[in-house]
C-alpha positions in Angstrom: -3.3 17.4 21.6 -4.4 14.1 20.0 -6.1 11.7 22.1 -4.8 8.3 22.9 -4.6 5.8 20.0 -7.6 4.4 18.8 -8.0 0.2 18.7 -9.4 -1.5 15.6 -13.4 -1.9 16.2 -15.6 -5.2 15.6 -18.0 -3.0 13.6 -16.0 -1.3 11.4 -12.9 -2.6 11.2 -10.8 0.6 10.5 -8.3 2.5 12.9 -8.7 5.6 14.7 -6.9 8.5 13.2 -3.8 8.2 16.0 -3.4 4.3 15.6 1.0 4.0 15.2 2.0 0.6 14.0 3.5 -0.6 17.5 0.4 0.1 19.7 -1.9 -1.7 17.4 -4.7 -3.4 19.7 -7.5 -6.0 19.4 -11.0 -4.8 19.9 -11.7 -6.2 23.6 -15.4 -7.8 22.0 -13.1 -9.6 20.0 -15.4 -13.2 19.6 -12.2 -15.1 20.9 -11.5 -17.2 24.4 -9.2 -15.3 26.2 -5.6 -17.5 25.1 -6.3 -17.1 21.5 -6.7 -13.3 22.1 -3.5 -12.6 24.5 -1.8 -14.7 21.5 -3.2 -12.5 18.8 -2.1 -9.3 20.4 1.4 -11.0 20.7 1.6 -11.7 17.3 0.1 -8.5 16.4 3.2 -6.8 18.4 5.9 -9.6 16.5 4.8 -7.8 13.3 5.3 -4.3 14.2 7.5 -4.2 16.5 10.1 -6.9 15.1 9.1 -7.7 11.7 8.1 -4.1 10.9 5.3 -4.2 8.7 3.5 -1.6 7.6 0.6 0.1 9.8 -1.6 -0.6 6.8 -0.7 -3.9 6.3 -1.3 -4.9 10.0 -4.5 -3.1 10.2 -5.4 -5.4 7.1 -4.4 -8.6 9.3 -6.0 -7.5 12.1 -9.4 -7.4 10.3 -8.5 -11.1 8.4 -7.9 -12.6 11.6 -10.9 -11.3 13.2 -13.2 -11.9 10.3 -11.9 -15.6 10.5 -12.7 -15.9 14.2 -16.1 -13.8 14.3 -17.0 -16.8 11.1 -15.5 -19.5 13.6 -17.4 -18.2 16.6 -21.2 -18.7 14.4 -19.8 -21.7 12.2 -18.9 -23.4 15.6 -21.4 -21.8 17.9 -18.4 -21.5 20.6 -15.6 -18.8 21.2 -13.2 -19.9 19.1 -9.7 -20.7 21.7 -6.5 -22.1 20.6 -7.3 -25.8 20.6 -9.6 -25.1 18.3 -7.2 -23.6 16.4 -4.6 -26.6 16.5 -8.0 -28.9 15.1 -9.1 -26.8 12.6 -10.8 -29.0 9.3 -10.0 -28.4 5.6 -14.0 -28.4 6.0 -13.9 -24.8 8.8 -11.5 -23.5 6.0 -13.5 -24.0 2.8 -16.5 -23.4 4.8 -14.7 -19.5 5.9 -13.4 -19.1 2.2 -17.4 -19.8 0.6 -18.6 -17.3 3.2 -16.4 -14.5 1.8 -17.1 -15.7 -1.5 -20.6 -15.2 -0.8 -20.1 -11.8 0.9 -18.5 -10.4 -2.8 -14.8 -10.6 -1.6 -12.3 -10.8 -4.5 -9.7 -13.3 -4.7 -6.8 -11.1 -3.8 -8.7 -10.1 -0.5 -9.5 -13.7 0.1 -5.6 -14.9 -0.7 -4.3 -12.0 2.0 -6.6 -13.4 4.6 -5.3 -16.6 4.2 -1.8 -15.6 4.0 -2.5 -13.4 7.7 -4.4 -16.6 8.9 -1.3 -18.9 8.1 1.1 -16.6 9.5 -0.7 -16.6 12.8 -0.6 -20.2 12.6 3.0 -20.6 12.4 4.0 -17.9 15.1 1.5 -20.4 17.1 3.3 -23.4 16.3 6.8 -22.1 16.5 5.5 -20.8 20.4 4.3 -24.3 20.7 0.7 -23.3 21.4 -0.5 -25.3 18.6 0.3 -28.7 16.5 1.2 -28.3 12.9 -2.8 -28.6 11.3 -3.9 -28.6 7.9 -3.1 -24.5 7.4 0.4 -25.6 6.5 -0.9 -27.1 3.5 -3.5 -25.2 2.8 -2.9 -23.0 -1.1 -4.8 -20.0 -1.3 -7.4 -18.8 -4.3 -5.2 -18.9 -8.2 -4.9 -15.0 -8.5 -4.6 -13.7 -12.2 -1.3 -12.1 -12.8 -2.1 -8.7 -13.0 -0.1 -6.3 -15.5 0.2 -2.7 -14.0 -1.6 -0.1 -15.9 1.1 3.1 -15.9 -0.3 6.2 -18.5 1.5 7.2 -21.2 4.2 10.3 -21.3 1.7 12.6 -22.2 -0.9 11.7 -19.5 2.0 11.9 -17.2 3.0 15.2 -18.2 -0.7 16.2 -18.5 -1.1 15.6 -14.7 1.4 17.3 -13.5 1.0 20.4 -15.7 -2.8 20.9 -14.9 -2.5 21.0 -11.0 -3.9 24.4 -10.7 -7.3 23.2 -11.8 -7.6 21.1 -7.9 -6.9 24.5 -6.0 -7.4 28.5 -5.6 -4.9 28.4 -3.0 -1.2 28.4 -5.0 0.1 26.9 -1.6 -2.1 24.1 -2.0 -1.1 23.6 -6.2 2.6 23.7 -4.8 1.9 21.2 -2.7 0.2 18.5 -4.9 2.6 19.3 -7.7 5.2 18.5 -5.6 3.8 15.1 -4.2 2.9 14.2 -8.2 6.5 14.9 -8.8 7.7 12.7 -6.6 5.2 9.9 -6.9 6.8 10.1 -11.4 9.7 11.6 -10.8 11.2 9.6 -7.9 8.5 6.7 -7.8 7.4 6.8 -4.3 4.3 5.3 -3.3 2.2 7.5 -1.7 2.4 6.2 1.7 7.0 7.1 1.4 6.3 10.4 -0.1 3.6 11.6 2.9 5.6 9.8 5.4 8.5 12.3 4.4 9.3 14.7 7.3 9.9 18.5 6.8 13.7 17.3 7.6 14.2 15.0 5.3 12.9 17.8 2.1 15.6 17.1 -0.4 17.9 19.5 -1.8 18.7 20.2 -5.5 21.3 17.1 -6.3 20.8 15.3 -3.3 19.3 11.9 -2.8 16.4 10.7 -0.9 16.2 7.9 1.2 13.0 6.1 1.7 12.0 3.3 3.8 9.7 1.3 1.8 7.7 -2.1 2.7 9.4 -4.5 5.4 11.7 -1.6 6.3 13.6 -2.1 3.4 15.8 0.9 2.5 16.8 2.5 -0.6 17.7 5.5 -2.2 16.7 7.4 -4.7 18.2 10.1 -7.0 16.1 13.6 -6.8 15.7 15.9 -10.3 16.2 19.1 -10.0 12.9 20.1 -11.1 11.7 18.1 -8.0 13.4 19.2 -5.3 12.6 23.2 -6.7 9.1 22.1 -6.5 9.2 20.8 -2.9 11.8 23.8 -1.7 8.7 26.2 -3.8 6.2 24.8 -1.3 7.7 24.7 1.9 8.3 28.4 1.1 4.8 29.3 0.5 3.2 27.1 3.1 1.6 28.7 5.8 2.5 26.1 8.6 6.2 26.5 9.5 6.9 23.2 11.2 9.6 21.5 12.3 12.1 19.2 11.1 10.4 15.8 12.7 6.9 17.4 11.5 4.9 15.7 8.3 6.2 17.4 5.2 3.0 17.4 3.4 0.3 19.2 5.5 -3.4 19.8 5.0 -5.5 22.9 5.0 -5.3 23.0 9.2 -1.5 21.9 8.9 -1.7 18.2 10.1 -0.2 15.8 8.3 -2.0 15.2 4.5 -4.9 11.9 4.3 -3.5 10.2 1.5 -7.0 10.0 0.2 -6.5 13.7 -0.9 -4.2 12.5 -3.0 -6.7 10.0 -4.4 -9.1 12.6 -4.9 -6.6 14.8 -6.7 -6.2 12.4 -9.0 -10.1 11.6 -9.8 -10.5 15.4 -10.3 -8.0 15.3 -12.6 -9.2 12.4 -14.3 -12.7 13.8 -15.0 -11.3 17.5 -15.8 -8.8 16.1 -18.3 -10.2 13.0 -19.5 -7.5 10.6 -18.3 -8.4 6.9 -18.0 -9.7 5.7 -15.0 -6.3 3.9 -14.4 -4.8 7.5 -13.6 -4.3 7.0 -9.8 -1.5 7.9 -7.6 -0.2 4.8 -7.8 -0.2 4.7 -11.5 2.6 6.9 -11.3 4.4 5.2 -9.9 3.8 2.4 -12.2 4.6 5.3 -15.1 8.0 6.2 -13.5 9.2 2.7 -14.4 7.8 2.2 -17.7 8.7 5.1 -18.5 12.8 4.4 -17.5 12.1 0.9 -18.7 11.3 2.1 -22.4 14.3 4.4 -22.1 16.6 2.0 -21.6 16.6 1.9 -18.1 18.6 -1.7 -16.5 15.7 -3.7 -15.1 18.1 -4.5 -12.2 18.6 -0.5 -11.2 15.0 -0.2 -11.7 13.9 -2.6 -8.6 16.4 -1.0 -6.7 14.5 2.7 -7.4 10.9 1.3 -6.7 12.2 -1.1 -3.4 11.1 -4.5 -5.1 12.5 -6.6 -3.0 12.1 -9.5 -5.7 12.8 -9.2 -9.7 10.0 -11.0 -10.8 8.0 -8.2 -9.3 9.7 -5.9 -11.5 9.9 -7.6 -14.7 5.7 -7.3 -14.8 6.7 -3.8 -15.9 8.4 -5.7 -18.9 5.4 -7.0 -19.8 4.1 -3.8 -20.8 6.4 -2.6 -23.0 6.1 -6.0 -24.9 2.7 -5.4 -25.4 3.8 -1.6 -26.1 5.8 -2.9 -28.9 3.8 -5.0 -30.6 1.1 -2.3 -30.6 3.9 -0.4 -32.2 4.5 -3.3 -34.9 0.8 -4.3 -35.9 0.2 -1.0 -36.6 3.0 0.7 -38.4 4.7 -2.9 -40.2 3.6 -3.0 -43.7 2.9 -6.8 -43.3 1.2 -6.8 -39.8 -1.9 -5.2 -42.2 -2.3 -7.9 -44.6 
C-alpha cells in the first residue's frame, strides 16, 4: 500500500508520487510568518477543492508562491507575513522578477509566477487580510505568441505505425499504440488519456468523455480503429484491474508516468528522424491541423480539444496559412519570378 501523500519540499520543489490535488500541502520550513502560511494553505485548498485546478497546475503555484516568499524572506531579511504582503513595492516586485531573470527563467515561467502571485493576492483581499497594493496593476513579462508546431500526416502516420521499435513485449506496443491513437486520433492531452480508468475504455462507436483543464467537460467521438486498439490491449495486458483502476499501466501494473510517454516519443524521434517538435503533445496539436485542413469548423474543433476560448483555437489557423502559402510560393508560376 502507498504511503501517505507526500508535501511539496523547499529543496526540490516537486511532489511525492501520492500527492492528489485536494491534500496539497506547504512545506512546514516554508520561509513565511505563520498568517501568511495558514493563508497559503487556504488558498492552496480554494483551488483544488472549489476551483479545481489541475494537480499540475497547483504544484506549479505552489512552487511560484514559495520562490516569491523564500526571495522576500533574503530581499527583506525578515519572514515575510501578510502585512508585508498588503505593502509590497513595485521595487520587491521588479527586484523578484530580475532575480529569476538572472536565475535563466523564461518569460512564460516568469508570467505564470506572477499570474499565481496575483491570484493569491486577490483571494487575500477579497478575505480582507490585505489592502488592494500595487499587484493589481502590476502586467506581467510581453510573451511571444507562440504558433503550435503539429507534424505533418506522414509523421503522424509514421509514429504510430513504428511502435514496435519502443518494445519486445507486444503488450507493451499495444499499449503505446493505443495512447498515440488517442493523443491524434481523439486529441487528448496526455494527462486526459492516462487519467482514463479501465471503466471508462471506450467501445467501438461510443464517445468519450474527458474532463479537461478547470473541469471543463467535453466529449469526444472515438474511431473505430481506436477503440480496437485500446479493447486489443486491455486483452493482452497482464494486470487485470478493475473498473476505477488506471487504464494505462506500467511494467509492475501501476498507473503509467506520463514521462514514458515522453520518452516514447524521443525514441521515436531519433529511430525515425522526426523533428524534435514530435512530442506527445504535438499530437495533439496534429489532430487539429490535421481536421482544420480538412475542413473541419473551427467552432467544433475547440469543442474536441476543450479550449475554453476561440482565440486559443484559431492559433491552429495560423498554421495552415503559413501551410498555404508554402503551398503557393512554391508551386505558382509567378511566386518564382
Amino acid at each position: 500500500m502507498a504511503g501517505p501523500p507526500q508535501a511539496l519540499t523547499a529543496k526540490t520543489g516537486t511532489a511525492g508520487p501520492a500527492l492528489e490535488a485536494t491534500e496539497l500541502a506547504v512545506d512546514p520550513l516554508l520561509n513565511a510568518a505563520p498568517d501568511l502560511a495558514e493563508a497559503l494553505q487556504s488558498w492552496l485548498s480554494y483551488l483544488t477543492r472549489e476551483r479545481r485546478l489541475a494537480p499540475l497546475t497547483c504544484e506549479a503555484y505552489a512552487r511560484d508562491l514559495r520562490d516569491f516568499l523564500s526571495f522576500l524572506m533574503a530581499y527583506r531579511g525578515e519572514a515575510p507575513n501578510l502585512a508585508m504582503m498588503s505593502g509590497l513595492t513595485r521595487a520587491d516586485l521588479r527586484a523578484w522578477a530580475a532575480s529569476r531573470q538572472g536565475r535563466g527563467l523564461i518569460a512564460a515561467s516568469n508570467a505564470r509566477a506572477l499570474s499565481a502571485l496575483k491570484s493569491f493576492a486577490r483571494r487575500l483581499v477579497r478575505e480582507g487580510m490585505i489592502e488592494i497594493g500595487v499587484l493589481a496593476a502590476q502586467r506581467g513579462p510581453r510573451l511571444p505568441r507562440l504558433v503550435p508546431k503539429p507534424l505533418n500526416a506522414a509523421e503522424a502516420e509514421a509514429a504510430l505505425d513504428n511502435v514496435d521499435l519502443l518494445h519486445e513485449e507486444p503488450w507493451l506496443q499495444k499499449r503505446d499504440l493505443a495512447i498515440l491513437l488517442l493523443l491524434y486520433g481523439c486529441g487528448l492531452r496526455i494527462s486526459e488519456a492516462l487519467g482514463l480508468t479501465r471503466g471508462e475504455a471506450p467501445k467501438a462507436g461510443a464517445m468519450l468523455r474527458i474532463t479537461g483543464k478547470g473541469g471543463k467537460t467535453r466529449v469526444v467521438p472515438v474511431l473505430p480503429v481506436i477503440a480496437e486498439a485500446i479493447a486489443d490491449y486491455v486483452a493482452h495486458s497482464p494486470w487485470k484491474t478493475g473498473p476505477q483502476d488506471a487504464l494505462f499501466t506500467g511494467v509492475k501494473g501501476g498507473p503509467l508516468n506520463p514521462r514514458l510517454v515522453q520518452r516514447a516519443m524521443q525514441s521515436l524521434r531519433r529511430q525515425l528522424g522526426l523533428p524534435e517538435s514530435a512530442t506527445p503533445h504535438a499530437l495533439r496539436h496534429s489532430f487539429a491541423t490535421h481536421l482544420l485542413a480538412g475542413g473541419g469548423d473551427l467552432r467544433a474543433i475547440q469543442e474536441l480539444l476543450g479550449h475554453a476560448s476561440l482565440s486559443t483555437t484559431q492559433r491552429y489557423t495560423e498554421i495552415d496559412a503559413a501551410q498555404m502559402l508554402s503551398v503557393y510560393q512554391a508551386a505558382h508560376p509567378r511566386a518564382k519570378i
